[in-house]
N, CA, C, O and CB atoms as a CASP TS submission, in Angstrom:
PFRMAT TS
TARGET T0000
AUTHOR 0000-0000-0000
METHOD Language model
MODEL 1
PARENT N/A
ATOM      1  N   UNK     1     -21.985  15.654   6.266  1.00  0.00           N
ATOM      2  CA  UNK     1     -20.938  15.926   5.304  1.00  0.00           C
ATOM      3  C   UNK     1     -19.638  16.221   6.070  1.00  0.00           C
ATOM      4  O   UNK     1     -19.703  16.787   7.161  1.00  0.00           O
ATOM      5  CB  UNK     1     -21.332  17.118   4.369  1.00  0.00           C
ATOM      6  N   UNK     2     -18.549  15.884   5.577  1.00  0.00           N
ATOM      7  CA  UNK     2     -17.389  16.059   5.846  1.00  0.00           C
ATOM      8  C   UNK     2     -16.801  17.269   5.761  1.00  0.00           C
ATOM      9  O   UNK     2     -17.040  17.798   4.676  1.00  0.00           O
ATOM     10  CB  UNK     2     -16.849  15.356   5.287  1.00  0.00           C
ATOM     11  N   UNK     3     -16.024  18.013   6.588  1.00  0.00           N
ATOM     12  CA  UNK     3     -14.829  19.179   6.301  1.00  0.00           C
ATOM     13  C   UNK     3     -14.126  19.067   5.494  1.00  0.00           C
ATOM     14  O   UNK     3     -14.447  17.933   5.140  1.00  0.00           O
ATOM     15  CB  UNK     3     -13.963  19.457   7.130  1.00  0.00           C
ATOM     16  N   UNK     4     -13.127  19.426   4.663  1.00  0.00           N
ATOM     17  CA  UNK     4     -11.845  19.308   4.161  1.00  0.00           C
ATOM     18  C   UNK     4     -10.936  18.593   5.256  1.00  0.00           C
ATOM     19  O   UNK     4     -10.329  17.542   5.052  1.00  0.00           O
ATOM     20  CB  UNK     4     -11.324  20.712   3.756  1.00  0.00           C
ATOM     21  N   UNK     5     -10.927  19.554   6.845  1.00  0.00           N
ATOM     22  CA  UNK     5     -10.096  19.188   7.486  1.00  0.00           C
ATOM     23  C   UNK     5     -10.461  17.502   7.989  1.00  0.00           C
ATOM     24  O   UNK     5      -9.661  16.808   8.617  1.00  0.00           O
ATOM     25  CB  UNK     5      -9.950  20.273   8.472  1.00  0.00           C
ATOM     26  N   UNK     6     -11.208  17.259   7.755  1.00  0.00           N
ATOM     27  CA  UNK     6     -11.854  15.295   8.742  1.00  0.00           C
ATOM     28  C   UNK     6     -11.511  14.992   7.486  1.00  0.00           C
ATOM     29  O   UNK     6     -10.962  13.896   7.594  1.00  0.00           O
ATOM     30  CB  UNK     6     -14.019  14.619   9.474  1.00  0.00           C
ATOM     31  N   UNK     7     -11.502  15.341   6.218  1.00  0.00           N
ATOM     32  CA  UNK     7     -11.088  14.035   5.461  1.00  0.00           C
ATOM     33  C   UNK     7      -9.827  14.443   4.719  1.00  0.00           C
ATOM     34  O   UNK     7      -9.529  13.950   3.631  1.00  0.00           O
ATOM     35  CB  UNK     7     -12.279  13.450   4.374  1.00  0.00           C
ATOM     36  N   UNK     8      -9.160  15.280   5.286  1.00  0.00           N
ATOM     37  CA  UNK     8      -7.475  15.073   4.881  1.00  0.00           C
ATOM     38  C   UNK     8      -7.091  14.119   6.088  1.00  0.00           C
ATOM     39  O   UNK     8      -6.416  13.119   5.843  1.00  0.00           O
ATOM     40  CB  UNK     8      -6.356  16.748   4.889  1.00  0.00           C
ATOM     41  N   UNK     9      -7.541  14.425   7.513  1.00  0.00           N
ATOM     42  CA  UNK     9      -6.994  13.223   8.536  1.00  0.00           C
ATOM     43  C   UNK     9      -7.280  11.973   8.443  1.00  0.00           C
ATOM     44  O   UNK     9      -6.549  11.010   8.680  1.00  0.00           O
ATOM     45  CB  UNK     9      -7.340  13.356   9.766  1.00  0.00           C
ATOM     46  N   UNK    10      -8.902  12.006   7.915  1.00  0.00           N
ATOM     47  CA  UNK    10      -8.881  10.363   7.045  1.00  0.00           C
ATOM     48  C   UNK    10      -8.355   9.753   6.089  1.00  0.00           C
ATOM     49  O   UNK    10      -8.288   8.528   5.991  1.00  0.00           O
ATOM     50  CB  UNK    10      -9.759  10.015   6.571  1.00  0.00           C
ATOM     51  N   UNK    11      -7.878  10.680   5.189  1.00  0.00           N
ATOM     52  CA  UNK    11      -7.067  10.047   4.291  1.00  0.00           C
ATOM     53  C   UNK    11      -5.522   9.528   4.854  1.00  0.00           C
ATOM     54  O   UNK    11      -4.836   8.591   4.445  1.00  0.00           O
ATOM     55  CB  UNK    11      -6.961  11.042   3.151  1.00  0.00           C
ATOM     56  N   UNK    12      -5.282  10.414   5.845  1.00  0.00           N
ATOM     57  CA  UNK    12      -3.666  10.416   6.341  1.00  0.00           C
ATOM     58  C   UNK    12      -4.019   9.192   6.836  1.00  0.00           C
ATOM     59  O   UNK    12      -3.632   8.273   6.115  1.00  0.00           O
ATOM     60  CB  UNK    12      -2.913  11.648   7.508  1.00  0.00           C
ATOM     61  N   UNK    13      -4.666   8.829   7.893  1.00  0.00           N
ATOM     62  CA  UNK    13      -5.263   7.643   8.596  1.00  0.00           C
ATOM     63  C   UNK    13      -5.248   6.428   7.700  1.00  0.00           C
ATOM     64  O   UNK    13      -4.763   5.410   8.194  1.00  0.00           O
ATOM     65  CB  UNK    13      -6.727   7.931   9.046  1.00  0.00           C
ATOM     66  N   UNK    14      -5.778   6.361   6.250  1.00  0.00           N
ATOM     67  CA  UNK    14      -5.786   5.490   5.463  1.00  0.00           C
ATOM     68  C   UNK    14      -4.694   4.958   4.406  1.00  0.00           C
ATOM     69  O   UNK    14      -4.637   3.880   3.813  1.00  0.00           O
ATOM     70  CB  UNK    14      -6.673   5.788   5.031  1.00  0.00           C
ATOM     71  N   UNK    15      -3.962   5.931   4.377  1.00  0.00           N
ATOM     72  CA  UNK    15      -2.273   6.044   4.137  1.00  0.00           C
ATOM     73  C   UNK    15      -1.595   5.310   4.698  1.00  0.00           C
ATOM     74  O   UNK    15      -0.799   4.524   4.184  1.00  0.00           O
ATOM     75  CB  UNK    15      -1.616   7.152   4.466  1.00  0.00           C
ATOM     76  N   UNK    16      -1.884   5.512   6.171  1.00  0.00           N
ATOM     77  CA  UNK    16      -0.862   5.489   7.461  1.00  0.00           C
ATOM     78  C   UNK    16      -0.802   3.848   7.695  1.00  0.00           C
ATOM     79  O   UNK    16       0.188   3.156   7.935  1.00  0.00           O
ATOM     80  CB  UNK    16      -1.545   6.458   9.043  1.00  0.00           C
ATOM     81  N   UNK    17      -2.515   3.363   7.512  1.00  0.00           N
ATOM     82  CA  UNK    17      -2.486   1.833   7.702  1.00  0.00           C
ATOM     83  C   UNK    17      -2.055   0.866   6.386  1.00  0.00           C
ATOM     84  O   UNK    17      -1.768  -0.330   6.451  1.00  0.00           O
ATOM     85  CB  UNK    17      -3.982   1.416   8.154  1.00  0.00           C
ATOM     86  N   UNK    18      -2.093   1.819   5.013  1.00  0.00           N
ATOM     87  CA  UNK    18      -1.720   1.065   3.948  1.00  0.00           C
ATOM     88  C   UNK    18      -0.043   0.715   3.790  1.00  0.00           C
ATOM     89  O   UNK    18       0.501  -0.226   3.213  1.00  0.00           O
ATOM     90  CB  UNK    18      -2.267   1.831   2.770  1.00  0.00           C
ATOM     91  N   UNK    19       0.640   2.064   4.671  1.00  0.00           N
ATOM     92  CA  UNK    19       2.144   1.741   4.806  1.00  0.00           C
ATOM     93  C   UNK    19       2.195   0.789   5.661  1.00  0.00           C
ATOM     94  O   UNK    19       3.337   0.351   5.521  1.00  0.00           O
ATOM     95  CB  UNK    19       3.056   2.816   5.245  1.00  0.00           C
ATOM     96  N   UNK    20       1.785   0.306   6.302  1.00  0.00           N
ATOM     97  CA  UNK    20       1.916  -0.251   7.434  1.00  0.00           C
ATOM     98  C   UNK    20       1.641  -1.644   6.882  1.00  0.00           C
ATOM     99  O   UNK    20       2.509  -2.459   7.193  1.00  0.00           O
ATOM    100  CB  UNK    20       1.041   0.324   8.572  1.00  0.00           C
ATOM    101  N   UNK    21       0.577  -2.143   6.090  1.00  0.00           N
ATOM    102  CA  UNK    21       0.465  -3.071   5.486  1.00  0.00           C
ATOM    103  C   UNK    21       1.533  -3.749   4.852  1.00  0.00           C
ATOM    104  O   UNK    21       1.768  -4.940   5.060  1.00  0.00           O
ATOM    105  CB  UNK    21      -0.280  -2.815   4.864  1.00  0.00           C
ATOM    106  N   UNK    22       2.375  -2.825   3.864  1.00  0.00           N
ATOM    107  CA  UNK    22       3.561  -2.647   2.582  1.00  0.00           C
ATOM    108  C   UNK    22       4.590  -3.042   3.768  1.00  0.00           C
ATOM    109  O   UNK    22       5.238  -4.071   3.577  1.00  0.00           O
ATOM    110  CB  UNK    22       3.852  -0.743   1.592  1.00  0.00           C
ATOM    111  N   UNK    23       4.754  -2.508   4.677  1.00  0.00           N
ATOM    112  CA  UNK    23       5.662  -3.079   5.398  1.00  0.00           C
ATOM    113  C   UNK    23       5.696  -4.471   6.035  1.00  0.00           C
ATOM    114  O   UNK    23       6.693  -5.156   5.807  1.00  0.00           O
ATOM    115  CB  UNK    23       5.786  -2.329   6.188  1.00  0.00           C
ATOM    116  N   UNK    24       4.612  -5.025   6.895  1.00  0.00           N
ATOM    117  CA  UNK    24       4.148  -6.423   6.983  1.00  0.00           C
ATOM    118  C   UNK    24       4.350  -7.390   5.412  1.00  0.00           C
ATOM    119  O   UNK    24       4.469  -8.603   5.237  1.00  0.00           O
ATOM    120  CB  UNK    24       2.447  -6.279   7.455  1.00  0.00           C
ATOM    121  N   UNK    25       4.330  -6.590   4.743  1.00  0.00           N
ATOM    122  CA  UNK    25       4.312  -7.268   3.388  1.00  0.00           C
ATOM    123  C   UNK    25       5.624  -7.671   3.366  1.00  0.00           C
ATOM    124  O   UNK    25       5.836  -8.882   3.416  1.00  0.00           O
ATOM    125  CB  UNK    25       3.902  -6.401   2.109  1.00  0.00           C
ATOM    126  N   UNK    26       7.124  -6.438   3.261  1.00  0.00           N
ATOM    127  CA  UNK    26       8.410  -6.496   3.431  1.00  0.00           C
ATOM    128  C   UNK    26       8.510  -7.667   4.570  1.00  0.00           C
ATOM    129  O   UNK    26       9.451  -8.425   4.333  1.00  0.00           O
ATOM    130  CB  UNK    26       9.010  -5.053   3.784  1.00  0.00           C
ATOM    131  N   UNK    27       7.865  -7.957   5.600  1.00  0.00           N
ATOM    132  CA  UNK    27       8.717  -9.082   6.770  1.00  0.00           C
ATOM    133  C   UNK    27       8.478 -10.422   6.034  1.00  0.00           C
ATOM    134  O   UNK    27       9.027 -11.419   6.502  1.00  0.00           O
ATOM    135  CB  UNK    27       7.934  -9.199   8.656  1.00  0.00           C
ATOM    136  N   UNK    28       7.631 -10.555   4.812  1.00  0.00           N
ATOM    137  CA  UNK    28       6.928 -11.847   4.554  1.00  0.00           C
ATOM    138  C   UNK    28       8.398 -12.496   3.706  1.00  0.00           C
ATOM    139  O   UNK    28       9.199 -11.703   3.210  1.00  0.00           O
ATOM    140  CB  UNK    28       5.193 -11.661   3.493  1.00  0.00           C
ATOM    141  N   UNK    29       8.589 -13.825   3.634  1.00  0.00           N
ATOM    142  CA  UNK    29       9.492 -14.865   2.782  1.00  0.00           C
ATOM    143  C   UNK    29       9.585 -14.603   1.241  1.00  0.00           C
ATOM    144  O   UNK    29       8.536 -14.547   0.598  1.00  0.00           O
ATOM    145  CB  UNK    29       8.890 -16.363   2.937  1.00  0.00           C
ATOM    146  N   UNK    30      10.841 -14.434   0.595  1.00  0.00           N
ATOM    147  CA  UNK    30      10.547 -13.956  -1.017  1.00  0.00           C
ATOM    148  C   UNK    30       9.467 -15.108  -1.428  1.00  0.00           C
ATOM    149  O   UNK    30       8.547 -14.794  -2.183  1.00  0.00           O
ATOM    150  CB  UNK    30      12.160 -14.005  -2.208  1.00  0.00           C
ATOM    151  N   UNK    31       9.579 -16.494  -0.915  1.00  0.00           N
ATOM    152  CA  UNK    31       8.692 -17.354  -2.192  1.00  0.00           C
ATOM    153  C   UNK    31       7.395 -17.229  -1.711  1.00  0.00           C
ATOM    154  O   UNK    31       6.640 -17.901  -2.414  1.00  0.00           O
ATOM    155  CB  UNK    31       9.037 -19.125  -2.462  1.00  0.00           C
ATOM    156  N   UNK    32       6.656 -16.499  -0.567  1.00  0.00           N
ATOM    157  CA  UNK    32       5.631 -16.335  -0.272  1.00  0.00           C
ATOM    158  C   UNK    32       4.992 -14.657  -1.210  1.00  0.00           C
ATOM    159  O   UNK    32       3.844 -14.282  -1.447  1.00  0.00           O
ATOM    160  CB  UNK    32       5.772 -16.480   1.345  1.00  0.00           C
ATOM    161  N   UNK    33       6.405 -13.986  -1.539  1.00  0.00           N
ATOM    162  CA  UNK    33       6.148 -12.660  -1.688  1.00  0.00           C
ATOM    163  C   UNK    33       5.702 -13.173  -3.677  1.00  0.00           C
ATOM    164  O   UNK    33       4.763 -12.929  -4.435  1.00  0.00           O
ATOM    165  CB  UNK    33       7.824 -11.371  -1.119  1.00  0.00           C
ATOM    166  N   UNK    34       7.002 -13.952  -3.776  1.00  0.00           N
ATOM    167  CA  UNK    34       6.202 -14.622  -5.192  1.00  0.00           C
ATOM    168  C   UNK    34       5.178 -15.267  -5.396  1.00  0.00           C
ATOM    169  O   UNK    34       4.759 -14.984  -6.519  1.00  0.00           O
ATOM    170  CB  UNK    34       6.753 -15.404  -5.787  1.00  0.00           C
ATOM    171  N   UNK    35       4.313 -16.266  -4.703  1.00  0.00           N
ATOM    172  CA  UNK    35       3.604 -17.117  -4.954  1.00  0.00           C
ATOM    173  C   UNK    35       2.139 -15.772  -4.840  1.00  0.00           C
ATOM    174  O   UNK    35       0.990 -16.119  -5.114  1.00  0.00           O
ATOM    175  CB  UNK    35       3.854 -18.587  -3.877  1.00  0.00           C
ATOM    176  N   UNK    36       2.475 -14.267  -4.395  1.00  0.00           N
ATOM    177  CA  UNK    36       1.532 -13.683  -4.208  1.00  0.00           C
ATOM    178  C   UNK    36       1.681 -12.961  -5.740  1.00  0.00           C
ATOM    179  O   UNK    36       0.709 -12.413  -6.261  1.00  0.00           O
ATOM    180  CB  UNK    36       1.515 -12.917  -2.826  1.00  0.00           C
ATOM    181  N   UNK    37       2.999 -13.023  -6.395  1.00  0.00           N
ATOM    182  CA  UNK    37       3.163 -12.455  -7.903  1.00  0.00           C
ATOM    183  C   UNK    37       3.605 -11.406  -7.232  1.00  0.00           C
ATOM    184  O   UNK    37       3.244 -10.463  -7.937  1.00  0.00           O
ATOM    185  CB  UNK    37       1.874 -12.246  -9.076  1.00  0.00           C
ATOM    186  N   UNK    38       4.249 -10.903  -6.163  1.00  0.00           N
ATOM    187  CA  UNK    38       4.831  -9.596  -5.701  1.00  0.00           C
ATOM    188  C   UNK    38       6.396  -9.351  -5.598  1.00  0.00           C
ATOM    189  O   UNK    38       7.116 -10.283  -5.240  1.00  0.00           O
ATOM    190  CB  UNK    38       4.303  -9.373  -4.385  1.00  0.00           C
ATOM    191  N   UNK    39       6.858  -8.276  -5.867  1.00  0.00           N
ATOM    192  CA  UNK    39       8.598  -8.435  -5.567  1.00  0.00           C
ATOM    193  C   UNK    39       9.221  -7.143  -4.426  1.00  0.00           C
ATOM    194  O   UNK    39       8.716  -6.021  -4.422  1.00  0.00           O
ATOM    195  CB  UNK    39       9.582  -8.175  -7.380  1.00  0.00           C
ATOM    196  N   UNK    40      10.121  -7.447  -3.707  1.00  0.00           N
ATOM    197  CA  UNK    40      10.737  -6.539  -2.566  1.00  0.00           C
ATOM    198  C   UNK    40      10.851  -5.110  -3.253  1.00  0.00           C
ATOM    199  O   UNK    40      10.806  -4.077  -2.585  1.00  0.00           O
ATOM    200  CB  UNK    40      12.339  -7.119  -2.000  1.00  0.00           C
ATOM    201  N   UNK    41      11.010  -5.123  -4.708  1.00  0.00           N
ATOM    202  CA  UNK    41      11.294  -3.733  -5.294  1.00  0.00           C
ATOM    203  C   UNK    41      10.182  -2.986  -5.484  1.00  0.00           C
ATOM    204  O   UNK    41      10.201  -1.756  -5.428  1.00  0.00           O
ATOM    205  CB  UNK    41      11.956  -3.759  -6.547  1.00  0.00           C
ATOM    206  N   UNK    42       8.806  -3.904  -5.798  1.00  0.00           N
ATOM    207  CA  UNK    42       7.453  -2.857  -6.226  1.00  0.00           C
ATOM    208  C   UNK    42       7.077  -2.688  -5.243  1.00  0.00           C
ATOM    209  O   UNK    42       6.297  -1.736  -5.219  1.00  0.00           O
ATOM    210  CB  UNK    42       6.247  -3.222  -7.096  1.00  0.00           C
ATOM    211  N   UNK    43       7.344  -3.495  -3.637  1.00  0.00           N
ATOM    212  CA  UNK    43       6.608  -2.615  -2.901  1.00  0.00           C
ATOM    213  C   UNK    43       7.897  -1.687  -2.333  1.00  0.00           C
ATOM    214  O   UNK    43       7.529  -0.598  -1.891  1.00  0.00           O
ATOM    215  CB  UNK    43       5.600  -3.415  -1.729  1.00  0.00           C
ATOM    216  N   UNK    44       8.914  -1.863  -2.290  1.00  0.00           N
ATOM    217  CA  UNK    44       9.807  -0.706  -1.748  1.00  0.00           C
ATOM    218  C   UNK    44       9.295   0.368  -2.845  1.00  0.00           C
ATOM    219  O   UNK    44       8.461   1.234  -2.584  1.00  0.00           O
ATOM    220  CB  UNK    44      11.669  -1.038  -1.751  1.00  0.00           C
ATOM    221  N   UNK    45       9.703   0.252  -3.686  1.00  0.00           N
ATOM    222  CA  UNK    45       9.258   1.812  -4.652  1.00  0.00           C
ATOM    223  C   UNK    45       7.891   2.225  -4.431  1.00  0.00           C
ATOM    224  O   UNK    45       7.770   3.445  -4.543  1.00  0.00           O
ATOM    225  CB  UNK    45       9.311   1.647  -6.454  1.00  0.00           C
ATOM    226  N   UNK    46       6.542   1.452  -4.083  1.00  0.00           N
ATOM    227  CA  UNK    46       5.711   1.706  -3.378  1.00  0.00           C
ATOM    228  C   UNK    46       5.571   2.950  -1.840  1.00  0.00           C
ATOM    229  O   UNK    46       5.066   4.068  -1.740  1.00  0.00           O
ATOM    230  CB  UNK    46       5.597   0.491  -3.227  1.00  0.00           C
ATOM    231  N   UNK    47       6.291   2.047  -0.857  1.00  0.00           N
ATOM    232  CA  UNK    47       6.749   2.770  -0.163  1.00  0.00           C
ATOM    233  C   UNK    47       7.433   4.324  -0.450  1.00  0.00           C
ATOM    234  O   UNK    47       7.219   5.339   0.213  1.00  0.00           O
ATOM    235  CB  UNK    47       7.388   1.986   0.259  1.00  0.00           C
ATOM    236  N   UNK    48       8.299   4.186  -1.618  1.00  0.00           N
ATOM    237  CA  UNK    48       9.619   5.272  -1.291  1.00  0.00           C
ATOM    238  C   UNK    48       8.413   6.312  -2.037  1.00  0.00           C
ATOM    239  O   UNK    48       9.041   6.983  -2.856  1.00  0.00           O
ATOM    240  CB  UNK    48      11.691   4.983  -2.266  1.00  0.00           C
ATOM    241  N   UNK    49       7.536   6.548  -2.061  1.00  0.00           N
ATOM    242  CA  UNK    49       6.310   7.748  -2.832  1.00  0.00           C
ATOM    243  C   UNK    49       6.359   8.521  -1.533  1.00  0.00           C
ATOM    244  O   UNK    49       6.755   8.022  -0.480  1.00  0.00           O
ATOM    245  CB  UNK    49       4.331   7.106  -3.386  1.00  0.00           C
ATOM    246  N   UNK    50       5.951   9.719  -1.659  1.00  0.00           N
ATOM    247  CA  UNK    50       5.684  10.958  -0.763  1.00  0.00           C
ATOM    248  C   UNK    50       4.842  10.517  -0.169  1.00  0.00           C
ATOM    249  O   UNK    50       4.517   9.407  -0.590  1.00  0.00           O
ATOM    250  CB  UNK    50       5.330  12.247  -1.251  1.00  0.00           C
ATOM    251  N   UNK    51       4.029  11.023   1.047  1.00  0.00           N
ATOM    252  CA  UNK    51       3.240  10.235   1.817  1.00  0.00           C
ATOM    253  C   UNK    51       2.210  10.945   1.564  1.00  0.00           C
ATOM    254  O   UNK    51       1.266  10.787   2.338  1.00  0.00           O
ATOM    255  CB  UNK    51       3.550   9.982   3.191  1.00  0.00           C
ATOM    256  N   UNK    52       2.039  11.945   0.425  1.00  0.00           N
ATOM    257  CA  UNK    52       1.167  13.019  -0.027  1.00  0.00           C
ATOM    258  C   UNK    52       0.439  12.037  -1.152  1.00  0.00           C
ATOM    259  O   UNK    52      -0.736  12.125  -1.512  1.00  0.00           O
ATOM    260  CB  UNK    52       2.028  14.540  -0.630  1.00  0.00           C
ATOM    261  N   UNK    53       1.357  11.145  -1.586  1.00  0.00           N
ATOM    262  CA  UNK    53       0.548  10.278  -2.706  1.00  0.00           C
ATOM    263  C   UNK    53      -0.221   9.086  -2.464  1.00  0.00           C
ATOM    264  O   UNK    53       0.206   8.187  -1.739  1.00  0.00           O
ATOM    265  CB  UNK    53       1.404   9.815  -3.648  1.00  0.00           C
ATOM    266  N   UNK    54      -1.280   9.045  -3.013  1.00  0.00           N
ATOM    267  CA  UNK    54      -2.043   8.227  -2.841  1.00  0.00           C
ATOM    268  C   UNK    54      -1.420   6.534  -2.842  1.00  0.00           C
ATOM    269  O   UNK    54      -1.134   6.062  -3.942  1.00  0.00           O
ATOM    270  CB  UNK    54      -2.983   8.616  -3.793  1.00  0.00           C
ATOM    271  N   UNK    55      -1.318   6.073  -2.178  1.00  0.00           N
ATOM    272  CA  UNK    55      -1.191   5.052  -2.383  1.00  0.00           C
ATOM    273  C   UNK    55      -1.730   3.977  -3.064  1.00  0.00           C
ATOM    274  O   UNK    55      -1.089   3.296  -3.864  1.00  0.00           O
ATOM    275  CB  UNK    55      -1.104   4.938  -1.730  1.00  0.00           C
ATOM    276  N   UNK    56      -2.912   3.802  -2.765  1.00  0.00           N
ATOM    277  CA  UNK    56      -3.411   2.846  -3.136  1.00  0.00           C
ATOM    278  C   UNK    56      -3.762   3.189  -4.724  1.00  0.00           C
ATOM    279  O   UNK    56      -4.054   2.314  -5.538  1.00  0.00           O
ATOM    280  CB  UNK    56      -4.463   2.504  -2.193  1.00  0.00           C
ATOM    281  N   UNK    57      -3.686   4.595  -5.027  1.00  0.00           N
ATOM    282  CA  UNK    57      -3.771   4.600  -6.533  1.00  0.00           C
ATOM    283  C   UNK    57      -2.419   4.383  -7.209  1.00  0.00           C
ATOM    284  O   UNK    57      -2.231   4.355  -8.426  1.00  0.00           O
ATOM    285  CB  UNK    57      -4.357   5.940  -7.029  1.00  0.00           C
ATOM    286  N   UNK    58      -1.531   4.236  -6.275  1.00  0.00           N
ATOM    287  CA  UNK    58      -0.090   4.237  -7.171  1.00  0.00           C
ATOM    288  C   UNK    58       0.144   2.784  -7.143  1.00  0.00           C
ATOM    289  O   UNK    58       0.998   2.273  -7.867  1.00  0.00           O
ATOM    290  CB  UNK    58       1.360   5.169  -6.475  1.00  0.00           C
ATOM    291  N   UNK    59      -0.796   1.907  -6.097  1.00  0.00           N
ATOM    292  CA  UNK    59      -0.549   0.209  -6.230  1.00  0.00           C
ATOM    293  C   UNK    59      -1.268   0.085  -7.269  1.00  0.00           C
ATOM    294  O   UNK    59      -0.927  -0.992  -7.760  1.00  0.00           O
ATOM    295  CB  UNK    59      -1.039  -0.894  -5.014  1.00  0.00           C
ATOM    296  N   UNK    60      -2.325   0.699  -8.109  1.00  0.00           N
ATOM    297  CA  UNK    60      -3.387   0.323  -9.179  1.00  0.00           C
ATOM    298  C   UNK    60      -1.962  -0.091 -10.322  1.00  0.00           C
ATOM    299  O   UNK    60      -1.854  -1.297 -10.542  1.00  0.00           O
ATOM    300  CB  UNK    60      -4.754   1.928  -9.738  1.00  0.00           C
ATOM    301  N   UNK    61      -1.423   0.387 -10.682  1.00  0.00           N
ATOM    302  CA  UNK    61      -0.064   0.086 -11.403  1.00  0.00           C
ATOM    303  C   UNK    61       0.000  -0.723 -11.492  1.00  0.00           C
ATOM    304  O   UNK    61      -0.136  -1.225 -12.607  1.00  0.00           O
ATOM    305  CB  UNK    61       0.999   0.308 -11.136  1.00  0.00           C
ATOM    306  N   UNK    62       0.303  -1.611 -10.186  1.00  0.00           N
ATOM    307  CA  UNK    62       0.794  -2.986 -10.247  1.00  0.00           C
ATOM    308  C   UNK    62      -0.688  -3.631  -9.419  1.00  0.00           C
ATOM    309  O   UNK    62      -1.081  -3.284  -8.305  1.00  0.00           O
ATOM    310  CB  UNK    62       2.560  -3.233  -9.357  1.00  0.00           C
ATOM    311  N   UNK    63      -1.144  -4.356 -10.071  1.00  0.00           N
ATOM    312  CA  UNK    63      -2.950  -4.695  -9.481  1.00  0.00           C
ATOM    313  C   UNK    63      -2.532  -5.784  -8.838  1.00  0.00           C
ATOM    314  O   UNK    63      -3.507  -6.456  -8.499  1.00  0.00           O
ATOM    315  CB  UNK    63      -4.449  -5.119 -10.722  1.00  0.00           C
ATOM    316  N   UNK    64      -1.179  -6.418  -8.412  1.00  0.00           N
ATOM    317  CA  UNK    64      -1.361  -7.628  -7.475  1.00  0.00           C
ATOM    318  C   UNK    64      -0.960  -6.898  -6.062  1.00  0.00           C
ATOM    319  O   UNK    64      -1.230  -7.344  -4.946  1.00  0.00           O
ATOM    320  CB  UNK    64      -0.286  -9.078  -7.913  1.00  0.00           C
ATOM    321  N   UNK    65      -0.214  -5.604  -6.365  1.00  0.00           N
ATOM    322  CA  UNK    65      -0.157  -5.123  -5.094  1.00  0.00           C
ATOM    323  C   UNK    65      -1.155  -4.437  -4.437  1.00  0.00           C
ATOM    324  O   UNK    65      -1.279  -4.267  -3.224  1.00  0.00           O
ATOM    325  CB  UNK    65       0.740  -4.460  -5.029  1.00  0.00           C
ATOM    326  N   UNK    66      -1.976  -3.992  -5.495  1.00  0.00           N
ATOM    327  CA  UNK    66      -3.394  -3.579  -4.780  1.00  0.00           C
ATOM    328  C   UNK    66      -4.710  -4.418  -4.383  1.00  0.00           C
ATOM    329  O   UNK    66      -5.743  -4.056  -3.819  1.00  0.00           O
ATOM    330  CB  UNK    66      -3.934  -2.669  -5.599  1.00  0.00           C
ATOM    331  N   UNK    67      -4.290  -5.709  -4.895  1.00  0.00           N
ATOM    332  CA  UNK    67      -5.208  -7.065  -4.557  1.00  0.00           C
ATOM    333  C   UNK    67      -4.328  -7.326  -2.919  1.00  0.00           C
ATOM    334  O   UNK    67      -5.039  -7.637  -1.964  1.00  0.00           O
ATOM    335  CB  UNK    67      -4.962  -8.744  -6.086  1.00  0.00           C
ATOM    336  N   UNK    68      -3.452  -7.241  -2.793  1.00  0.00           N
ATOM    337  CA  UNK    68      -2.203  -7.545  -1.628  1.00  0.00           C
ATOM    338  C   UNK    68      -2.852  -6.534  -0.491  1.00  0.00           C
ATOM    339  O   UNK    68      -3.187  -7.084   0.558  1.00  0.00           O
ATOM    340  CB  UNK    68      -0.253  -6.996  -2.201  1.00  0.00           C
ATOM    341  N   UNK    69      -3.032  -5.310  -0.584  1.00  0.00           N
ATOM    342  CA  UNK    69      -3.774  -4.230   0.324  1.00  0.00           C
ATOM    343  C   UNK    69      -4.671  -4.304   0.196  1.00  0.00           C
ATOM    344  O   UNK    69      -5.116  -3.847   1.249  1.00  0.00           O
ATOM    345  CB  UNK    69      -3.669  -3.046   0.314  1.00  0.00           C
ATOM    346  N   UNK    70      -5.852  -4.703  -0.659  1.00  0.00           N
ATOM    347  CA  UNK    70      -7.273  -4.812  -0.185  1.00  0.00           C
ATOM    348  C   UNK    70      -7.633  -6.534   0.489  1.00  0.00           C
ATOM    349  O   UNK    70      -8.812  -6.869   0.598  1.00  0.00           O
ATOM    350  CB  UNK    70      -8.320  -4.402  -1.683  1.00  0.00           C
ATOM    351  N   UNK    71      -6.828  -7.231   0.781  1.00  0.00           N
ATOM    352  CA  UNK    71      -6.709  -8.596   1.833  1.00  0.00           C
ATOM    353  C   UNK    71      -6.954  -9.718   0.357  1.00  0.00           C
ATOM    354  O   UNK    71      -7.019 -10.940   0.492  1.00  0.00           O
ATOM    355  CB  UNK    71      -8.371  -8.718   3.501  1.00  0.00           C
ATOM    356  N   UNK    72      -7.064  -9.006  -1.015  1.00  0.00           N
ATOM    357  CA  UNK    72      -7.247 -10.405  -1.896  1.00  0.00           C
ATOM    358  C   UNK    72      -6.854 -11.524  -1.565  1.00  0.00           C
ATOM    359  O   UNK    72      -7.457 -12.574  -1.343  1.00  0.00           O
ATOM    360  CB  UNK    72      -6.718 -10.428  -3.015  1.00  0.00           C
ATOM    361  N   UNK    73      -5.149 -11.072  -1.531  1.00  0.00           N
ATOM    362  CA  UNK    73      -4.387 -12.435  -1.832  1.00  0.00           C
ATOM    363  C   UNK    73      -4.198 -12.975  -0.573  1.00  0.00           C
ATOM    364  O   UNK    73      -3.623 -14.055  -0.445  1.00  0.00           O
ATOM    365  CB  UNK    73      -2.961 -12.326  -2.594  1.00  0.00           C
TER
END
């Protein structure tokens, strides 16, 4: 079983690589960012969340950006 403390650093850890994703996402071509159904604004407002928030539950919102972070598209 896990600590509190090992899985707040795993979560930070899992945060840390999902920004990191959102950003690789930002270097990609708008008609590539469309043909994925994605736009520069949902993942910037993505990004601009506290780093306290879950991410990947705040991509559930928009489900092509959370198909986009789990390698769907």
């Amino acid at each position: 079983m896990f600590t509190p403390i090992t899985l707040a650093v795993l979560r930070w850890i899992h945060d840390a690589r999902e920004r990191a994703a959102l950003r690789r996402l930002l270097e990609k071509d708008d008609r590539l960012l469309d043909d994925m159904g994605l736009t520069r604004a949902e993942i910037q407002d993505v990004l601009s969340e506290p780093g306290a928030v879950n991410l990947h539950e705040r991509a559930k919102a928009q489900s092509r950006l959370s198909l986009a972070l789990d390698g769907r598209l």
